[in-house]
C-alpha positions in Angstrom: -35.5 21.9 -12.8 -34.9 24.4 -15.7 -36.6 23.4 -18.9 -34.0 21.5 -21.7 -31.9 23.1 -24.1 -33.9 23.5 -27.6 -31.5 22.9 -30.2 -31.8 23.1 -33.5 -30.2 20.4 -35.6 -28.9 20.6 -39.5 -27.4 18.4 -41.8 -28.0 17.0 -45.2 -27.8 13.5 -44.3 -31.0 12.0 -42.3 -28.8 9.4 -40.9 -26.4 11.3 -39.0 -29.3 13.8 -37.8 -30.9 10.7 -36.5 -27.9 9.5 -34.7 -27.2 13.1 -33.2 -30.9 13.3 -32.5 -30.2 10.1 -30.3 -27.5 11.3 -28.6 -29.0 14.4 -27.6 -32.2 13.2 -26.7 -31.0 11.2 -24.9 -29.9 13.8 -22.1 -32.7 14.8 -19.8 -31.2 18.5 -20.7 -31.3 18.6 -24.2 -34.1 18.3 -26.9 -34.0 18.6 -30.5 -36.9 20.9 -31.2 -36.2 21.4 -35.3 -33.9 20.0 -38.1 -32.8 21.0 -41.2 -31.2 19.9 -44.3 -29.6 22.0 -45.3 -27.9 25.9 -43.9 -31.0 28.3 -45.8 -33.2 25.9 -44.0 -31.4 26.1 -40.6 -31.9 29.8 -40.8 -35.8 29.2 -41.6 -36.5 27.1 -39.1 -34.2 29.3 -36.4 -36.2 32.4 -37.3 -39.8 30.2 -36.9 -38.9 28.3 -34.0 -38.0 28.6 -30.1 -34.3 27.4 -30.4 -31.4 27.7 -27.8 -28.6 26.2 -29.8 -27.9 25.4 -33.1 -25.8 22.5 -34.2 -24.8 23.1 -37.7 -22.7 20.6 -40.6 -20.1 22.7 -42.7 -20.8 20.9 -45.9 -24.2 21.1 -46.9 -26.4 22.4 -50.1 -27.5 25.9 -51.1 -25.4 27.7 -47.9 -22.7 26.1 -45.7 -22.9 25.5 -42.2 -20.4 28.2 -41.8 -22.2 30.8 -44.1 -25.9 30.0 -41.6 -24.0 30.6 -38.7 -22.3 34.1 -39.7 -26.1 34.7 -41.1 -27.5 33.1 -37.6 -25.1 35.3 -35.5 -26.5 38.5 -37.5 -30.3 37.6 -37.1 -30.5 36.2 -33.9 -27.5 37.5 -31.7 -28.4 35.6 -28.6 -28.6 32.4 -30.3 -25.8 29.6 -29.4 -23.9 28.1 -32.4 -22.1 24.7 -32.9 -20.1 23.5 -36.0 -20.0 19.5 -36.2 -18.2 18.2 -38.5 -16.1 15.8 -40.4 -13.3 17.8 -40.8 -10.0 18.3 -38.8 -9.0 21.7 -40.4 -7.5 24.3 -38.9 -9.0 27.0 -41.2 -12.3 25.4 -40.7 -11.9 26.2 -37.1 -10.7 30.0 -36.5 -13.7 30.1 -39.7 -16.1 29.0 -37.8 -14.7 31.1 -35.0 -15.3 34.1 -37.4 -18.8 33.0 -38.1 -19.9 33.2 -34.4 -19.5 29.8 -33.5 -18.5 28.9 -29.9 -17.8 25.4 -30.5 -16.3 22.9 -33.4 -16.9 19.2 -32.7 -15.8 16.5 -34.9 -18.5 13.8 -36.5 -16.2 11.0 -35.6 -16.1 11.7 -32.1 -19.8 13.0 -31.9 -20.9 10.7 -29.3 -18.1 11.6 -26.6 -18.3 15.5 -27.1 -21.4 16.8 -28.7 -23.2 16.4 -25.1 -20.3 18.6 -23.2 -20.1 20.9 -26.3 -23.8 21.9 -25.9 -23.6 22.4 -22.4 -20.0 24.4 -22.7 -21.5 26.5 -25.5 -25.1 27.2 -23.2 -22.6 28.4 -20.3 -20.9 30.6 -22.8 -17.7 28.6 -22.9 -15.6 28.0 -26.1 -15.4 24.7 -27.1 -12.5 23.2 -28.7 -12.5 18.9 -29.8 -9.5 17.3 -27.0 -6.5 17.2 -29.5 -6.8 20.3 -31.0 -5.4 22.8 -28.5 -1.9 21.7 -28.7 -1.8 22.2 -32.5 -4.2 25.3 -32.5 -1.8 27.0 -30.2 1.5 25.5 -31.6 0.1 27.3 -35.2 -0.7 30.5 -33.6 2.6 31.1 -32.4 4.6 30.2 -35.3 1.9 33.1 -37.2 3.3 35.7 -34.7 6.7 34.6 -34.7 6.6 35.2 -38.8 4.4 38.8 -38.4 1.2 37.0 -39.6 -2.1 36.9 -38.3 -4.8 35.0 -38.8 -5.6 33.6 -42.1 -7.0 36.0 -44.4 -10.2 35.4 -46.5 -9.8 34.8 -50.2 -13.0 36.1 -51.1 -16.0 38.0 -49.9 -18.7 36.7 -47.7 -21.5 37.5 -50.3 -18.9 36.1 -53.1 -18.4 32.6 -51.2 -22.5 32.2 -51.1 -22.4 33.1 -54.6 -19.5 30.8 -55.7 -21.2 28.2 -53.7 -24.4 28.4 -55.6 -22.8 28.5 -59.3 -21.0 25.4 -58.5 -24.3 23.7 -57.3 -25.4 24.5 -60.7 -28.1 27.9 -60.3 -28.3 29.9 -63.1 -27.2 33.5 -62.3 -31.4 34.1 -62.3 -32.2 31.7 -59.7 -28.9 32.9 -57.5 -30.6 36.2 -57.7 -33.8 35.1 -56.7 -32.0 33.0 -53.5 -30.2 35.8 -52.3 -32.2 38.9 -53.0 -30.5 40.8 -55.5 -30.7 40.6 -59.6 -29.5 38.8 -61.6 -26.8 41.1 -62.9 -25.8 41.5 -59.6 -24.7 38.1 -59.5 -22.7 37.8 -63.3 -21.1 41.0 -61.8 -20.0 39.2 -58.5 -19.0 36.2 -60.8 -16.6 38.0 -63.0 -14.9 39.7 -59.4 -14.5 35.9 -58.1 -13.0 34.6 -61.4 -10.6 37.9 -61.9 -9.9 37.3 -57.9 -9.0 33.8 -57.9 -7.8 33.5 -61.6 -9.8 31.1 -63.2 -11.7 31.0 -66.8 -15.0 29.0 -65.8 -17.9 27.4 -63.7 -15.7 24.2 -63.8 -12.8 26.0 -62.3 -14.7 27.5 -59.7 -16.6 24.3 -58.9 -12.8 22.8 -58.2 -12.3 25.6 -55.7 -15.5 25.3 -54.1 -14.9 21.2 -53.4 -11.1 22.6 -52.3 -13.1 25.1 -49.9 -15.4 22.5 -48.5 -18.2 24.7 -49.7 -19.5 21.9 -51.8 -19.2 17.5 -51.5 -17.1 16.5 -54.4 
């Protein structure tokens, strides 16, 4: 027999990572090996630990499960990513397509695909929640029939991790500190995202990152 899948696990609620633990420990193919709480952590623990897969929640503290993959998919190339989440977006999707994901799986229906996403994403195999084709697809088409492709980005990758972090409340010196660069840097970055997206202030910006699904409201 070959040896389980090691999957790495992260989301900010211990809860549901014990529920998806259960699911996927329960298949004589699949072990959780590390979890994380939050995406910086899932990173951590990806670079530290033995991992096949990662299973990663969009919405979580300090960086997105979105912005750990596209870091995940830099760092460790061979590494398998999946999105679970709670929500049915389309942008969330062809995002997390972007990122290097090869699946998206939907929290509410966790316990009837997680197990088959795993496996789909291990055999290199997109996977895409039942449901979703139709409308993907459907979308798509009406985007070529108007001479548009796929949605742009509104703002930088190192801009979202910074807009993320001002609306969690880091001062521009501890954003530097969390990312690497100074703290001028990052009030530079600030003013581009406010000239960008038009907006005055941090409470402005922390509207547009709970719009985003960068932060929980």
């Amino acid at each position: 027999m070959s040896p389980p899948i090691r999957v790495l696990l992260a989301d900010d609620h211990t809860l549901v990572r014990r529920g998806v633990r259960l699911i996927l420990d329960g298949e004589p193919d699949l072990t959780v090996v590390a979890e994380a709480g939050d995406g910086a952590e899932a990173v951590a623990k990806a670079r530290e630990t033995p991992v096949d897969l990662a299973v990663l929640d969009v919405a979580m503290p300090r960086m997105t499960g979105l912005q750990a993959a596209r870091e995940l998919s830099r760092r460790l190339p061979g590494l398998h990513i999946l999105i679970l989440t709670m929500y049915d977006n389309e942008e969330y999707f062809f995002e997390a397509l972007r990122a290097g994901a090869s699946g998206y799986v939907l929290k509410s229906v966790a316990d009837r695909d997680l197990v088959e996403a795993c496996r789909a994403a291990l055999r290199d195999e997109p996977f895409i929640y039942p449901g979703a084709e139709r409308a993907l697809v459907r979308s798509y088409l009406e985007r070529l029939q108007r001479g548009d492709g796929l949605p742009e980005r509104a703002i930088t990758e190192r801009e979202e991790e910074i807009l993320k972090l001002v609306a969690e409340g880091h001062t521009s010196k501890e954003i530097g500190a969390l990312l690497f660069i100074s703290a001028k840097t990052v009030e530079r970055h600030r003013a581009n995202l406010l000239q960008k997206l038009g907006m005055r202030d941090r409470l402005e910006l922390t509207r547009y990152a709970i719009r985003a699904g960068l932060i929980e409201p």
